[in-house]
C-alpha positions in Angstrom: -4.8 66.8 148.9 -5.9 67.6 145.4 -2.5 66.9 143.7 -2.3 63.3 145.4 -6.0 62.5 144.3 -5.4 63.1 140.6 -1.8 61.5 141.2 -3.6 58.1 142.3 -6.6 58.8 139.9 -4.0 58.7 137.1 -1.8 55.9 138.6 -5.6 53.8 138.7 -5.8 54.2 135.2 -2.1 53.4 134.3 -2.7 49.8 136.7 -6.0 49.2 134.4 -4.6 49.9 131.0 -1.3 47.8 131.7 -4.6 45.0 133.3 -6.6 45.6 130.0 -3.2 44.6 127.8 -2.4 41.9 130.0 -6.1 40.6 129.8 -6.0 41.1 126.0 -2.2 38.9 125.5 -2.3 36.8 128.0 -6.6 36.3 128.9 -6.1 37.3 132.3 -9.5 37.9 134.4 -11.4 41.0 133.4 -12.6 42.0 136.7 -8.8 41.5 138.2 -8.2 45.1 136.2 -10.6 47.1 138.5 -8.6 45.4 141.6 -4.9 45.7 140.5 -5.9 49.1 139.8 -7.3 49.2 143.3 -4.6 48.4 145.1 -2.0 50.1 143.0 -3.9 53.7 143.6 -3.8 52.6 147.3 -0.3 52.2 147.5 0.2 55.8 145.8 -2.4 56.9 148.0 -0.9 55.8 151.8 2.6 56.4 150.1 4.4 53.5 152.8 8.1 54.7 151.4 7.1 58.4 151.4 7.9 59.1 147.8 5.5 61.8 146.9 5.9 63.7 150.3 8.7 63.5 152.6 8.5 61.9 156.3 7.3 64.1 158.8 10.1 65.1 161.8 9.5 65.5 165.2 7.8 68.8 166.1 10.5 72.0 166.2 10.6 73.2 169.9 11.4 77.2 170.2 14.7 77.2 169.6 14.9 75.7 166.1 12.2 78.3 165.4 14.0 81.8 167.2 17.8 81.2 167.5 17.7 83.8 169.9 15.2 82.1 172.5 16.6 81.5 175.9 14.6 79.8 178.6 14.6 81.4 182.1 
């Protein structure tokens, strides 16, 4: 939990620098930097294409876990 807080921490502060050049070239919004920063940190955060942690599987029953289990 600790390694994906500082992971989006640090992706924060990559959205708002790339903001704060964009906002110094091109006069974009100031306050847009705090939101683009936002909502990039989110999407590290919720990880939707499970990039920084693989997808769960289903649940391994007994016999993935002991190949000698038999039932009954």
């Amino acid at each position: 939990m600790l390694r994906r807080l500082t992971i989006c921490a640090l992706w924060f502060v990559a959205f708002f620098c790339l903001h704060e050049l964009a906002w110094s070239v091109f006069g974009s919004p100031r306050m847009l930097g705090l939101v683009v920063g936002g909502l990039g940190a989110a999407f590290v955060w919720f990880d939707p294409l499970h990039l920084t942690r693989p997808a769960s599987t289903a649940r391994a029953d007994a016999r993935t876990l002991d190949p000698d289990f038999t039932r009954g």
